[in-house]
C-alpha positions as CSV (number, residue, x, y, z in Angstrom):
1,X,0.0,0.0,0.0
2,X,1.3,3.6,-1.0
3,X,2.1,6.3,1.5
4,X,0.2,9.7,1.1
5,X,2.5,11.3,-1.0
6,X,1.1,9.5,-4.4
7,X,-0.4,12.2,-6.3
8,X,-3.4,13.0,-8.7
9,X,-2.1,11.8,-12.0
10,X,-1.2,8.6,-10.6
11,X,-4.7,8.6,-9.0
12,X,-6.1,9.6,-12.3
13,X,-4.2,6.6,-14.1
14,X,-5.5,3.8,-11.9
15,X,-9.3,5.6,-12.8
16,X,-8.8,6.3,-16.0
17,X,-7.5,2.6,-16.6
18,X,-4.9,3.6,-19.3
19,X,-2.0,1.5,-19.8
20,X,1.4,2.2,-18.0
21,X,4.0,4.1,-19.9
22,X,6.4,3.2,-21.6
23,X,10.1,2.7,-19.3
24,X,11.5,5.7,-21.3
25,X,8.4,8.0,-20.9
26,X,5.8,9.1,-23.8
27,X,7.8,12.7,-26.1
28,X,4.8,15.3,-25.7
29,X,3.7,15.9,-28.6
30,X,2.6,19.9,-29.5
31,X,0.6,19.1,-32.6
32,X,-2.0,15.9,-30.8
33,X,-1.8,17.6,-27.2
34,X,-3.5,20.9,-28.9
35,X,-6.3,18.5,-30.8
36,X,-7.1,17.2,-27.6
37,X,-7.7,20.0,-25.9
38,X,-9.7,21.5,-28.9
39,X,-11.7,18.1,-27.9
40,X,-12.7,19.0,-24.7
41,X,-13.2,22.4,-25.8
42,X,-15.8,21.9,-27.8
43,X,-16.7,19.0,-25.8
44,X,-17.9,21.4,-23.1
45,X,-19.0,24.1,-25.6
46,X,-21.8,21.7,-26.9
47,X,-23.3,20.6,-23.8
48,X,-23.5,24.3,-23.0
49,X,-25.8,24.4,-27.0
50,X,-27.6,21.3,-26.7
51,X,-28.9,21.8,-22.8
52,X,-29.8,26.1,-23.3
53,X,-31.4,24.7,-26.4
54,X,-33.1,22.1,-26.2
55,X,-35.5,22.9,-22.6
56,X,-37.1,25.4,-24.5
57,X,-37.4,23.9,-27.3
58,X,-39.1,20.9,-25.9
59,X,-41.3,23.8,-24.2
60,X,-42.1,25.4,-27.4
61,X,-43.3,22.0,-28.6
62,X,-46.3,22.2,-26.1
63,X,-45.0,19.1,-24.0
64,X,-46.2,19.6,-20.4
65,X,-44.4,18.6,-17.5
66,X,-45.3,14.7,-17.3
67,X,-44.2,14.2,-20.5
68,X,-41.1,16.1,-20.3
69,X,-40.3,13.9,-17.2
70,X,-41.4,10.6,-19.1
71,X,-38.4,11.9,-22.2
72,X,-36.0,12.7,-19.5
73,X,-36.7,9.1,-18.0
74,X,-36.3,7.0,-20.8
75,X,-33.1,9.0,-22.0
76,X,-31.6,8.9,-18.6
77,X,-32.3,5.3,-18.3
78,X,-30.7,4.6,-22.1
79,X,-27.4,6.2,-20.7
80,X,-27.6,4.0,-17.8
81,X,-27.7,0.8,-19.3
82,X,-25.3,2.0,-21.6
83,X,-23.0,2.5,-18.5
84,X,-23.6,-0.9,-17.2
85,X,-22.7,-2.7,-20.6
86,X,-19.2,-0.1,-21.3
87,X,-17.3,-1.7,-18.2
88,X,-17.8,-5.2,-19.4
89,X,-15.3,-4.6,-22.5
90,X,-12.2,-3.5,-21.9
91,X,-10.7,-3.6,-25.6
92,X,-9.7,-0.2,-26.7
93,X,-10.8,-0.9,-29.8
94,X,-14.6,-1.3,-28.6
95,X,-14.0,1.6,-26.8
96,X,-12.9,3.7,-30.1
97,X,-16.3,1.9,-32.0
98,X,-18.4,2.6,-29.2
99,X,-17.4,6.7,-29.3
100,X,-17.1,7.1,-32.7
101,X,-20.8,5.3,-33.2
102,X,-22.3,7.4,-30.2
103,X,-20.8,10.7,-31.8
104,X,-22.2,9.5,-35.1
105,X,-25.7,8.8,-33.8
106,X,-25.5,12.4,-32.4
107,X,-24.4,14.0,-35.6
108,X,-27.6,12.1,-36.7
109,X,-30.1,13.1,-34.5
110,X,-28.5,17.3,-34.6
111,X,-29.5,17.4,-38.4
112,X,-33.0,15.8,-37.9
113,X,-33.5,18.5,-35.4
114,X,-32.2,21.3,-37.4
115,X,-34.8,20.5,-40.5
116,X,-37.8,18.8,-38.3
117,X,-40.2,20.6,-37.2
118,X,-42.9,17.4,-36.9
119,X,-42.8,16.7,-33.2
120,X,-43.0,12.7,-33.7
121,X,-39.8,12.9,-35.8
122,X,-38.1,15.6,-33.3
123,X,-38.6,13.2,-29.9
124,X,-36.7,10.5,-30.8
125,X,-34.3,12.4,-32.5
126,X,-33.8,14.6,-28.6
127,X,-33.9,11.1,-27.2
128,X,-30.8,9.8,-29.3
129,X,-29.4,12.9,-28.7
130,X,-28.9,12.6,-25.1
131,X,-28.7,8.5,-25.0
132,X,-25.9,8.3,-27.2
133,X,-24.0,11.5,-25.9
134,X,-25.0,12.3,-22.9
135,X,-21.9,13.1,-20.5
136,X,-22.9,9.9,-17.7
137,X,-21.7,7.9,-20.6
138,X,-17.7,8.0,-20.3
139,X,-17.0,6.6,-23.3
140,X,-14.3,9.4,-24.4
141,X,-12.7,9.6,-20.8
142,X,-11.9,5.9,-21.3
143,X,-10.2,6.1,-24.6
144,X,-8.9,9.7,-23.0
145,X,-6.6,8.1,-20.2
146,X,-4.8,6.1,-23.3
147,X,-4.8,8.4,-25.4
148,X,-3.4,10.9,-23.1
149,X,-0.9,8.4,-21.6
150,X,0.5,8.1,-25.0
151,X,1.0,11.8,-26.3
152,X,2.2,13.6,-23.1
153,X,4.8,12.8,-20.1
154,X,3.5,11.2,-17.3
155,X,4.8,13.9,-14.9
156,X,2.2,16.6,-17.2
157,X,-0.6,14.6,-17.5
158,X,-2.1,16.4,-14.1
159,X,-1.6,19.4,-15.7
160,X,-3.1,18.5,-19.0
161,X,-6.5,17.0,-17.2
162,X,-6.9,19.6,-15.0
163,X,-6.4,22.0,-18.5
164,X,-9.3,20.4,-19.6
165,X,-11.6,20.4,-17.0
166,X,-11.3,24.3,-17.5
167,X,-11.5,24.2,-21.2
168,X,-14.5,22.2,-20.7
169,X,-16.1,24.3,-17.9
170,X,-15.1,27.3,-19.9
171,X,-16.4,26.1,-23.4
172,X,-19.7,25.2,-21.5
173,X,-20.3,28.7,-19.9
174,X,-19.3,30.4,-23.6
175,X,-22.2,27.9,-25.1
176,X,-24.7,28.3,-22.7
177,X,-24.1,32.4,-22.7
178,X,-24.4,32.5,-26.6
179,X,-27.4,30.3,-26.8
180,X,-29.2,32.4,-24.7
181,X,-28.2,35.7,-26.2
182,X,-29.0,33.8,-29.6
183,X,-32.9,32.5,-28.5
184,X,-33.8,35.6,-26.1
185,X,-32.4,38.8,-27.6
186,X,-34.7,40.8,-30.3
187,X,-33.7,43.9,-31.9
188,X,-36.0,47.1,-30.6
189,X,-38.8,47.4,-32.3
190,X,-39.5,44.0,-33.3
191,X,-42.3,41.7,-32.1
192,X,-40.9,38.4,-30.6
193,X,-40.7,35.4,-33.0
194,X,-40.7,31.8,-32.2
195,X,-36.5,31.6,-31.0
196,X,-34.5,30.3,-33.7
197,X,-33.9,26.9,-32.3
198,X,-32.6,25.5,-36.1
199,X,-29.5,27.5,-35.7
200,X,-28.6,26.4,-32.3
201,X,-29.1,22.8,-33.1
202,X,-26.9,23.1,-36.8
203,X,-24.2,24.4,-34.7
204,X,-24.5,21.6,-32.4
205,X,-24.2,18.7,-35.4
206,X,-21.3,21.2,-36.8
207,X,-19.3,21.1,-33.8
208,X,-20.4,17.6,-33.3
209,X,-18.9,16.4,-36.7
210,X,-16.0,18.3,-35.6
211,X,-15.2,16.4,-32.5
212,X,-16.2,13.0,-34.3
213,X,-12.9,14.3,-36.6
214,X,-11.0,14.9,-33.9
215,X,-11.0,11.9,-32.1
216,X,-10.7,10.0,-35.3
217,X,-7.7,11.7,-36.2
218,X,-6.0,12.1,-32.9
219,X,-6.9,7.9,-31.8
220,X,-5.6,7.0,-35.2
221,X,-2.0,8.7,-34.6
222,X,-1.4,8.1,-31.4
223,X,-2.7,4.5,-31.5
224,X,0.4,3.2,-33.5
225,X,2.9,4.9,-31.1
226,X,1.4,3.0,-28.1
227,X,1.0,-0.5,-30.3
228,X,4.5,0.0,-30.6
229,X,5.7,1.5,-27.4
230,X,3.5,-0.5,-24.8
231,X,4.8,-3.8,-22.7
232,X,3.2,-6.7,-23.2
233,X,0.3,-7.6,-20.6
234,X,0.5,-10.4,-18.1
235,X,-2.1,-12.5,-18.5
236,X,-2.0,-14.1,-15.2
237,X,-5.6,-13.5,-13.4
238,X,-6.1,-11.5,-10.4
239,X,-8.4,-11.7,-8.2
240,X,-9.9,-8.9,-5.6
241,X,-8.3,-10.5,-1.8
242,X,-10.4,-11.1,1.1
243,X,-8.7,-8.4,3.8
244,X,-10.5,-5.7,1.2
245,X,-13.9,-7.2,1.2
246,X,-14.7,-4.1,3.2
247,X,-13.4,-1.1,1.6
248,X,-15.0,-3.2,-1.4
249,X,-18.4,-3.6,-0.2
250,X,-18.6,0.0,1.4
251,X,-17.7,1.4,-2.0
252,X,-20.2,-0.4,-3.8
253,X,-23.2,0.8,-1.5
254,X,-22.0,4.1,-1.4
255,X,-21.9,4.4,-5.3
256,X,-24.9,2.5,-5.2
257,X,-26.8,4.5,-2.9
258,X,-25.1,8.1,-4.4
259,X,-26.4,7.2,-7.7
260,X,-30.2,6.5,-7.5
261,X,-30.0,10.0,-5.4
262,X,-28.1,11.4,-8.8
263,X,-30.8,9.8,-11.1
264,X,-34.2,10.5,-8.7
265,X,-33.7,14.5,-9.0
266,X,-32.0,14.9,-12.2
267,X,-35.7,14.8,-14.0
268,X,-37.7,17.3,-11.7
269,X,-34.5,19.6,-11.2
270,X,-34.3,20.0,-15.5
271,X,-38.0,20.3,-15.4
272,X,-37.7,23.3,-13.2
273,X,-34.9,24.4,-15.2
274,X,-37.3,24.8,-18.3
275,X,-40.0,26.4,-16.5
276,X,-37.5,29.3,-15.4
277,X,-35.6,29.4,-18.5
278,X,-39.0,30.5,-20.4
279,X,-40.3,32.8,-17.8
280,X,-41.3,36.0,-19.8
281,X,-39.0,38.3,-18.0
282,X,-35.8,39.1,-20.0
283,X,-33.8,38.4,-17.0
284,X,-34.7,34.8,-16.2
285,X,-32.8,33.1,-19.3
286,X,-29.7,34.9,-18.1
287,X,-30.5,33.8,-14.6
288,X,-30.8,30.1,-15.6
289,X,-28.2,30.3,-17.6
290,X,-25.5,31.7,-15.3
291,X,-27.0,28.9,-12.9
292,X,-26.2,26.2,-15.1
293,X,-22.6,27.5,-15.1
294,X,-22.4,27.8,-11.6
295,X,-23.1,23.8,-11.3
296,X,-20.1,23.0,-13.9
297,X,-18.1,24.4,-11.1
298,X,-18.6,21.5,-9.0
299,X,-15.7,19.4,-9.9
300,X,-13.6,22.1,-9.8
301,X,-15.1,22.6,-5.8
302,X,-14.4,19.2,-5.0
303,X,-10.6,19.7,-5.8
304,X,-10.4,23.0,-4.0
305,X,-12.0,20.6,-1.1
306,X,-9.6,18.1,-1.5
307,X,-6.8,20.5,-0.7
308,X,-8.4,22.1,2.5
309,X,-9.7,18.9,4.3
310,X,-6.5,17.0,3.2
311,X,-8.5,13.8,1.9
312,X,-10.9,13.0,-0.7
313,X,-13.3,11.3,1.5
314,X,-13.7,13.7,4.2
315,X,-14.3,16.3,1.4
316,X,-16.6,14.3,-0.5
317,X,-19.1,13.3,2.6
318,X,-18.8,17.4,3.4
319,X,-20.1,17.6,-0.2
320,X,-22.9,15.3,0.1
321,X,-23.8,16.9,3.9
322,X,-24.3,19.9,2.2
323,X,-26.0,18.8,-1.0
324,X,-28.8,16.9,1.4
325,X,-29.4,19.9,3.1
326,X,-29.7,22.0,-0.1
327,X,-32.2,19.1,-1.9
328,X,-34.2,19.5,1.6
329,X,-34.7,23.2,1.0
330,X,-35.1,22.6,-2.1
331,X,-37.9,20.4,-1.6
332,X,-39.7,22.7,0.7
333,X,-39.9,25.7,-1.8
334,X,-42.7,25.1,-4.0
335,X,-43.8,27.1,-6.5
336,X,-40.4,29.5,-6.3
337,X,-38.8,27.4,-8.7
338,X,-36.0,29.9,-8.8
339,X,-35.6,29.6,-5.1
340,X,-35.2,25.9,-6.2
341,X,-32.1,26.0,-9.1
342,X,-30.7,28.5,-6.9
343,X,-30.4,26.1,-4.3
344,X,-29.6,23.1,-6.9
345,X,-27.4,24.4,-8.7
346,X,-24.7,25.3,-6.3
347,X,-24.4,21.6,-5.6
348,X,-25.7,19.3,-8.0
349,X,-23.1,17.4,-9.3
350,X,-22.7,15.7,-5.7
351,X,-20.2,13.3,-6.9
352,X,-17.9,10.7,-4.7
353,X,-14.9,13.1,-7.2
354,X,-12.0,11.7,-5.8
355,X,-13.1,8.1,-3.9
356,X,-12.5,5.5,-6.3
357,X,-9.4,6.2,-7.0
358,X,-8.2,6.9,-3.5
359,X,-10.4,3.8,-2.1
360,X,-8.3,1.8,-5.1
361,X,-5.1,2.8,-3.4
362,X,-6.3,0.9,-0.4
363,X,-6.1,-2.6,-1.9
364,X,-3.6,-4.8,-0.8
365,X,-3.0,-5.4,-4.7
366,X,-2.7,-2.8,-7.3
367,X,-3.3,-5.8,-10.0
368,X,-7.0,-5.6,-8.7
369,X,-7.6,-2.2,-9.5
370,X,-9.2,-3.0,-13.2
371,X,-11.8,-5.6,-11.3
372,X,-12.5,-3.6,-8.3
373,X,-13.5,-0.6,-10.6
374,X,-15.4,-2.9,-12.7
375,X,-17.3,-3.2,-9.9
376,X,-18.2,0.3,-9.0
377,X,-19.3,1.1,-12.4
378,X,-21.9,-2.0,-12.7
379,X,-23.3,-0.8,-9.1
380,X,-23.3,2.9,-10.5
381,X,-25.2,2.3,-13.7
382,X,-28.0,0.2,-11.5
383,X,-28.5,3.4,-9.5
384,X,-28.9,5.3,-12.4
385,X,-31.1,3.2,-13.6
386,X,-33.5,2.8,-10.5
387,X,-33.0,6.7,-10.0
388,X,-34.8,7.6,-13.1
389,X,-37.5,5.2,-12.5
390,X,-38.5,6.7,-9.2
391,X,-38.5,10.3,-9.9
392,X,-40.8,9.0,-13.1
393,X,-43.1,7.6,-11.0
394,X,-42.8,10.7,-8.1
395,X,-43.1,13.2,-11.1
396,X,-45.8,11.8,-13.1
397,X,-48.1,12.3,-9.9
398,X,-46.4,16.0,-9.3
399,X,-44.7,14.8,-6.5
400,X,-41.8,17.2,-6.7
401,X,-40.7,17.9,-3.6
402,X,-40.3,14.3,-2.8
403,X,-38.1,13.3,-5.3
404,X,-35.5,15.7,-3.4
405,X,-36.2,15.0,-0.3
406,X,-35.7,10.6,-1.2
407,X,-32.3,12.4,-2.8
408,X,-31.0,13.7,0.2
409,X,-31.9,10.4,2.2
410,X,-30.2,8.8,0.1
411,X,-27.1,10.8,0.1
412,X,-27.2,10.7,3.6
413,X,-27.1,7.0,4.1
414,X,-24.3,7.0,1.5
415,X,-22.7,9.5,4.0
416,X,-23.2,7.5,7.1
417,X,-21.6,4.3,4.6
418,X,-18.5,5.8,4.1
419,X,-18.1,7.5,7.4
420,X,-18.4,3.7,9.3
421,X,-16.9,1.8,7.0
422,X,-13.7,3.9,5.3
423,X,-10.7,4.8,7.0
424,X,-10.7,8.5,7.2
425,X,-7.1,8.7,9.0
426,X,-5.8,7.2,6.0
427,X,-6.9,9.5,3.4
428,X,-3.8,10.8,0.4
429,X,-3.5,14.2,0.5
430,X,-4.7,16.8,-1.9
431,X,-3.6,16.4,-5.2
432,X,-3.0,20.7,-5.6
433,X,-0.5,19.6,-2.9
434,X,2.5,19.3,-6.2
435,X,1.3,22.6,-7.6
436,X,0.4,24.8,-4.7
């Protein structure tokens, strides 16, 4: 077992599952290291379109808040299962298929929606939209660790991720900003149209075909340097040892437990999100918006945690303290459904940021660490796909309210999991720790 001076990109490695580097170490690379950030720019910079976009949009349609819920369920659920089946195949070249065909499905479904207008034609293209792209999916962070293993030194790979979680965060505030400047803002004068929601979606498949490019061009060089560069496997099987059983099984509930809470208010919280992004006032797009940013800060929070409480786990169950409070306000403050994102918003993405790879660490065995995260994902995607399936049930009978207060029972008990079961004396210290 490794003392606490490991750091993030080592941390990162053992989640990211890409292979080890080469004895001499990976040559940066200027040309491929600027393609993949222009990936995650744009990465981020499309969610920013497609989310802005498309709540109104589904508005505009005359859906009413059941079935927006039932879309949101059956979407939600698609990227679930779609979690559960990713883990089980651990060839890169699945991987590289299984992007390459989600981004093409998406390119798909952006150019239905820029010419539809039909609304039988324009569901399931919104559907496929957000099945095959939707950001629970992980497909690209996968082939992301190897790629970025192969095209970087190990000692900048730190740098380079956390580069891109501010391209991406960045790219998504620029998207979400322009969309709403695009949809809301009418010259003087002139009486207000239906917003021009075929614009926002043909730049959406434009920068979507972009990225498909991108990744096809940037897999395809470095995949021959790391054929040709990368030790040969041991075959020899490994299995997870007894003496971990506990951090094992404490992880799995916690994920377990953290994701149906993710999945139960995920539907009402974007339902609310539409009703105050279409508000007539001219102020409540903006309003929405900049909320939306504010909750792309999360990860970036969790970090900043990491650093102060020295440990990922203490920081992650203040995160979800915090968030449970929050949903319970939340809960409570029907009809202000601005009250509601304001309080959402600030902590949404309540994510376990920094435990599996830290709870990894704890294995007697760092050959396990493929198997035991194997294991978190399958127990993550079935809480993702029970989550959807209550709040569908909570929202079709208006049941709001409840579906954050069953989120922030739930995120409790995942708190009291890790706080019996994990050793908090033991946790690494902050991975700023090397830059700071």
């Amino acid at each position: 077992m490794s003392d606490d001076s490991v750091q993030y990109h080592e941390l990162q490695n053992l989640e990211d599952d890409s292979p080890p580097a080469p004895a001499g170490g990976p040559r940066s690379n200027g040309r491929e290291v600027w393609k993949f950030r222009f990936i995650q720019g744009f990465h981020g910079l499309n969610l920013g379109l497609l989310y802005v976009a498309l709540f109104p949009f589904l508005e505009s349609l005359g859906l009413d808040r059941r079935s927006i819920g039932a879309l949101m369920s059956v979407s939600l659920l698609g990227n679930a299962f779609l979690c559960y089946f990713i883990p089980q195949w651990h060839e890169r070249t699945i991987h590289k298929a299984l992007i390459l065909g989600s981004h093409t499905v998406t390119v798909l479904c952006g150019a239905v929606l820029s010419v539809a207008s039909h609304r039988w034609a324009v569901l399931p293209a919104i559907a496929g939209c957000m099945v095959s792209w939707g950001h629970e999916l992980g497909f690209l962070r996968i082939l992301e660790g190897d790629i970025l293993s192969t095209i970087t030194s190990k000692n900048k790979q730190f740098e380079e991720r956390t580069l891109s979680l501010i391209l991406k965060t960045s790219g998504m505030s620029l998207g979400m900003v322009a969309t709403v400047i695009m949809l809301y803002s009418v010259p003087e004068g002139q009486p207000k149209e239906l917003p021009p929601f075929a614009f926002a979606f043909k730049a959406f498949t434009a920068l979507e075909l972009v990225i498909l490019l991108l990744v096809w061009f940037l897999d395809s060089t470095t995949h021959a340097e790391q054929v040709s560069t990368q030790e040969p496997e041991d075959d020899e099987e490994v299995s997870l040892e007894n003496g971990d059983s506990r951090y094992i099984t404490c992880l799995k509930w916690a994920f377990f437990l953290q994701a149906i809470g993710e999945g139960i208010v995920l539907i009402p919280w974007k339902v609310d999100y539409i009703y105050v992004i279409t508000k007539d006032s001219f102020g409540s797009p903006f309003l929405a918006a900049m909320l939306m940013i504010g909750d792309q800060f999360s990860p970036m929070l969790s970090v900043v945690l990491t650093y102060l409480m020295k440990g990922p786990i203490k920081s992650a169950i203040a995160m979800e303290v915090v968030t449970a409070i929050l949903y319970i306000g939340a809960g409570s403050s029907q009809p202000d459904t601005t009250k509601r994102l304001i309080a959402i918003s600030l902590w949404t993405t309540s994510r376990l940021y920094f435990v599996p790879a830290m709870a990894a660490r704890l294995l007697s065995s760092k050959n396990c660490t493929k198997e035991f995260l194997g294991r978190i994902s399958v127990y993550r995607a079935f809480g993702l796909c029970l989550g959807p399936l209550v709040a569908g049930v909570l929202t079709y009978h208006d049941l709001y309210g409840y579906c954050y207060y069953a989120s922030a029972t739930l995120l409790l008990l995942c708190c009291a999991v890790l706080v019996t079961c994990l050793p908090l004396d033991k946790n690494l210290r902050s991975p700023l720790k090397k830059i700071i």
